[in-house]
C-alpha positions as CSV (number, residue, x, y, z in Angstrom):
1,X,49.1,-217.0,-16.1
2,X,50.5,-214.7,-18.6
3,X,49.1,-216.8,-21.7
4,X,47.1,-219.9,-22.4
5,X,48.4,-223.1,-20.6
6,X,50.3,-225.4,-23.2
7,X,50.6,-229.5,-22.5
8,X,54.4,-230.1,-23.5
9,X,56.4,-233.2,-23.3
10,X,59.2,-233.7,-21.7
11,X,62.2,-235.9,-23.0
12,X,61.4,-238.1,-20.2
13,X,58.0,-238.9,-21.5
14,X,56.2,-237.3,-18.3
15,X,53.5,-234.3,-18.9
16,X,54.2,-231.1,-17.5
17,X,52.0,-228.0,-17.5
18,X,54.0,-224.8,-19.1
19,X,52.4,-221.1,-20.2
20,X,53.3,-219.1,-23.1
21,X,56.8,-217.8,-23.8
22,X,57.8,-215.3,-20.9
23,X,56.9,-211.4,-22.0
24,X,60.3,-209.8,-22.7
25,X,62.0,-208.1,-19.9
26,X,61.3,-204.7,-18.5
27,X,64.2,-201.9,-18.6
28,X,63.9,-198.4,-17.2
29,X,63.0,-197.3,-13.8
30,X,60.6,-199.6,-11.4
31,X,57.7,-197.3,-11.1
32,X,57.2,-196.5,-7.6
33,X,54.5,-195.1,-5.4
34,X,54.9,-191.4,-4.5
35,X,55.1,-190.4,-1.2
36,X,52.7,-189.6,1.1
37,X,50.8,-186.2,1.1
38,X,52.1,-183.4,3.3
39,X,49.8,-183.2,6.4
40,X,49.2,-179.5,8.1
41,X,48.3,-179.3,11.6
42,X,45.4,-178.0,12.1
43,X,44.1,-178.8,16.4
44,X,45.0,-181.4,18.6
45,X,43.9,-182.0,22.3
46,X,43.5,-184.9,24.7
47,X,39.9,-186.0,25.8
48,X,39.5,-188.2,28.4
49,X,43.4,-189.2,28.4
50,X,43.2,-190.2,24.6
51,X,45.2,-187.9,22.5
52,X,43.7,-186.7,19.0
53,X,45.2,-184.5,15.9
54,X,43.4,-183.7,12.9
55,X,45.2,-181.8,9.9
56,X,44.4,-180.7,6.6
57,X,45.4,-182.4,3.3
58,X,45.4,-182.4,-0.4
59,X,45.4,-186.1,-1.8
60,X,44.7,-185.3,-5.2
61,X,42.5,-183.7,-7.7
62,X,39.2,-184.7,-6.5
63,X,39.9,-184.7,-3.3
64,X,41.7,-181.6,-2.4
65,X,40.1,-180.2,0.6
66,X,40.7,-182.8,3.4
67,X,40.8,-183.3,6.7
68,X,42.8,-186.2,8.0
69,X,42.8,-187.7,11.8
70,X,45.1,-191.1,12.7
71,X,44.4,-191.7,16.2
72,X,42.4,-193.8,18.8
73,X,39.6,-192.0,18.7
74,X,39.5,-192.7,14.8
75,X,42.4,-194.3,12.4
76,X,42.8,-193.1,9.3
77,X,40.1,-191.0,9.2
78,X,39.5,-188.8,5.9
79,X,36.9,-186.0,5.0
80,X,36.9,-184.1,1.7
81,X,34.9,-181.0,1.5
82,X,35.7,-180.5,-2.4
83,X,31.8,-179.7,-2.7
84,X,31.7,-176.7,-0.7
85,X,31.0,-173.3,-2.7
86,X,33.4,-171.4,-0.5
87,X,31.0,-169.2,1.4
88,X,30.7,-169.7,5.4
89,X,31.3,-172.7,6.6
90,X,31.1,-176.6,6.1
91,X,31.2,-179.4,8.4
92,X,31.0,-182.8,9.7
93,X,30.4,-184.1,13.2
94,X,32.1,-187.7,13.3
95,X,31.5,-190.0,16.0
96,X,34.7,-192.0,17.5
97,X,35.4,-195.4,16.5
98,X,33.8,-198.2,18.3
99,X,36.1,-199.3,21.8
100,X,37.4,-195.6,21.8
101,X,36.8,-193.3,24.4
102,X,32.7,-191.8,23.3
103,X,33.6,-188.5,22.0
104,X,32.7,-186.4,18.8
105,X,35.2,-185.1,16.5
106,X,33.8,-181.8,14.7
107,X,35.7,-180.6,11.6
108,X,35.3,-178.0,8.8
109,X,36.4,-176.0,6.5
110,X,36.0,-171.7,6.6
111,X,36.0,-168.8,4.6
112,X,40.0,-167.8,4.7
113,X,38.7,-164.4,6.6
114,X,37.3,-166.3,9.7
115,X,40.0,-166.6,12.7
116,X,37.7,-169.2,14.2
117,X,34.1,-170.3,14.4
118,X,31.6,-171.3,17.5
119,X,29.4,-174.3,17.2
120,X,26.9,-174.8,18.9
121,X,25.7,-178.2,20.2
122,X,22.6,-179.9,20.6
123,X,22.5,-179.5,24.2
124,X,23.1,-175.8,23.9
125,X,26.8,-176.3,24.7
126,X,29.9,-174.1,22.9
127,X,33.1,-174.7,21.4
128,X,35.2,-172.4,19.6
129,X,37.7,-173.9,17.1
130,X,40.6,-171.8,15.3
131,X,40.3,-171.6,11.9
132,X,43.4,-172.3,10.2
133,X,45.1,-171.3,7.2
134,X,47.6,-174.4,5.1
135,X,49.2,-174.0,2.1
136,X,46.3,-177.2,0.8
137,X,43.8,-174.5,-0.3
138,X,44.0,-170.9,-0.2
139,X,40.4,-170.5,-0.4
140,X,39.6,-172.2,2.4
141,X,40.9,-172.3,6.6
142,X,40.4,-175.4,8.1
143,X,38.7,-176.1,11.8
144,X,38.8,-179.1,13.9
145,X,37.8,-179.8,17.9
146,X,36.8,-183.0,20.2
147,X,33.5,-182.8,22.6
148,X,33.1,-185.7,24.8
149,X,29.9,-188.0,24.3
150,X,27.8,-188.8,21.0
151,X,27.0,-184.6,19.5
152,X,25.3,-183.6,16.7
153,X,26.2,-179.5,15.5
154,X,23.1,-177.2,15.7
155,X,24.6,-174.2,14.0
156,X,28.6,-172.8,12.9
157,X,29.3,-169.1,13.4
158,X,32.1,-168.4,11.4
159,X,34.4,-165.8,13.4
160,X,36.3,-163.0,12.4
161,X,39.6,-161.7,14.5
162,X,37.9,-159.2,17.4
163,X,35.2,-162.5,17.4
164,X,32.7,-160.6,15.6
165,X,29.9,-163.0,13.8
166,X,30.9,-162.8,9.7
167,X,27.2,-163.6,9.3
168,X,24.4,-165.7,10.4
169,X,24.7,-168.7,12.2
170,X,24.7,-171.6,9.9
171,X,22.7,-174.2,10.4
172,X,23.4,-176.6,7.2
173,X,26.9,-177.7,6.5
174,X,26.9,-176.3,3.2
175,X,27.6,-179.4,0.9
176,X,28.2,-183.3,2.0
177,X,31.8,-184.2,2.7
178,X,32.8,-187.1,1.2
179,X,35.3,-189.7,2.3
180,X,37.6,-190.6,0.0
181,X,38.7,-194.1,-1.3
182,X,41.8,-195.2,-3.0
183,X,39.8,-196.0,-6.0
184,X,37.0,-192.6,-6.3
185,X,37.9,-189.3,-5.6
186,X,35.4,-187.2,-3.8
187,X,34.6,-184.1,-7.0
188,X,36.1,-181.6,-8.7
189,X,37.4,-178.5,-6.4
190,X,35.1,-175.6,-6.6
């Protein structure tokens, strides 16, 4: 109810419930929701016949440096990595979602210099992944791949063009992402 409820009386005697006066009219423009962010491609594959994308997004202040995935290995999957310093490398490996096929989506952001990065798995195993450069952050190239089963990440080499090591291995993903909800924001952009 807009006000307190009021007990009127009707001409016909009855009781009828009734709230305050109406609140005057509204003119102008209906406020409407913006659209959708633009989403950058970023990789995409098929594992086990179960096709995946992931791309890189800037949903707003807060939550600038994202990684977003909408398929059946994960719906509406978002990772902010607003807390990294900019140096290296940071990741996250996620699991897929329960009745999916059982594979690991790794994702990341990269210093803009890499052209990939190699990470190595817990069973010893490689993958390289492109790093990729969007308009959502110049600062940072973004890097995404699928292995099949439950992984954890060991270590990220961050890559330059020729495939040379830009440094050490990493073995610490360099600040927790966060996942964004519609009401927090991850943190401010470093």
């Amino acid at each position: 109810l807009a006000g307190p409820a009021l007990l009127l009386l009707p001409a016909d005697g009855g009781t009828r419930a009734a709230s305050a006066p109406p609140a005057p009219a509204v003119t102008g423009s209906p406020v409407t929701p913006g659209p959708d962010p633009a989403v950058f491609p970023v990789s995409s594959g098929v594992i086990d016949g179960t096709a995946w994308g992931t791309g890189a997004v800037r949903i707003g202040a807060g939550s600038a440096r994202c990684v977003v995935s909408d398929d059946a290995l994960g719906p509406d999957e978002v990772l902010c990595f607003d807390t990294w310093a900019g140096t290296g490398a940071s990741w996250a490996a996620v699991p897929s979602q329960p009745g999916a096929v059982r594979a690991t989506r790794l994702v990341g952001v990269a210093v803009p210099a890499a052209a990939s990065v190699r990470i190595l798995l817990d069973d010893g195993g490689t993958v390289t992944a492109a790093a990729v450069g969007t308009p959502v952050d110049g600062r940072a190239d973004f890097f995404a791949a699928v292995v099949p089963g439950t992984r954890t990440v060991r270590s990220v080499t961050v890559l330059d063009g020729t495939g040379r090591a830009l440094g050490p291995a990493l073995t610490g993903p360099g600040g927790p992402p966060c996942r964004p909800r519609p009401d927090t924001a991850c943190a401010v952009p470093k």
